[in-house]
N, C-alpha and C positions, 0 to 999 in steps of 0.2 A: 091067277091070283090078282091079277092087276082089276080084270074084271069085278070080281067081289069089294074092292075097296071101292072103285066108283060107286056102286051099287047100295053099298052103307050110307053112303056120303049122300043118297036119292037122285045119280046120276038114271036116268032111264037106259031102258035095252031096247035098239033099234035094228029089227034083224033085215030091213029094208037098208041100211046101211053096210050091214055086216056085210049083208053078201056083193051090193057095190065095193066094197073094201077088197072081199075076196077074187071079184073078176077084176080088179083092177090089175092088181101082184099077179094073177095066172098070166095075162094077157102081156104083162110086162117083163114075164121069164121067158115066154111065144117069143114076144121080139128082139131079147137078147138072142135066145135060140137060135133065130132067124139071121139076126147079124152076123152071130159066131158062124154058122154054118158059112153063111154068105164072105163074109171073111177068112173064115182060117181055114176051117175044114168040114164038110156035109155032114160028118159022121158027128158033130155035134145038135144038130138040128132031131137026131134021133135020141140021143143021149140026155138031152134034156130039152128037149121041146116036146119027146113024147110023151114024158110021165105028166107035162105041166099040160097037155093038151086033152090028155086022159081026164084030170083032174078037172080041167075046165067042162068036158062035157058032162060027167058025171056030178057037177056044181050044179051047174045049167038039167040037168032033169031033176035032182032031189027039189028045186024051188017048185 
């Protein structure tokens, strides 16, 4: 929704950003992952470093 008001308004769409935006946030759920694992417990690093690492490859080939 938010997209569309920009859009009215003659904000441009920059998908060379978008997707900088989108490996930003993967990469920075990777490193909580990684901290939690490394801190509290391994079994988080599978728990949510897998889907968010799945996500990043599968980012990385659709471009």
């Amino acid at each position: 929704m938010i997209s569309r008001a920009f859009r009215r308004h003659g904000a441009p769409r920059d998908p060379a950003f978008a997707f900088q935006l989108k490996l930003f946030f993967l990469v920075c759920v990777i490193i909580a992952a990684i901290y939690g694992a490394w801190s509290v417990k391994p079994r988080i690093l599978l728990i949510q470093g897998g889907p968010a690492i799945f996500a990043l490859v599968l980012t990385v080939l659709a471009s």
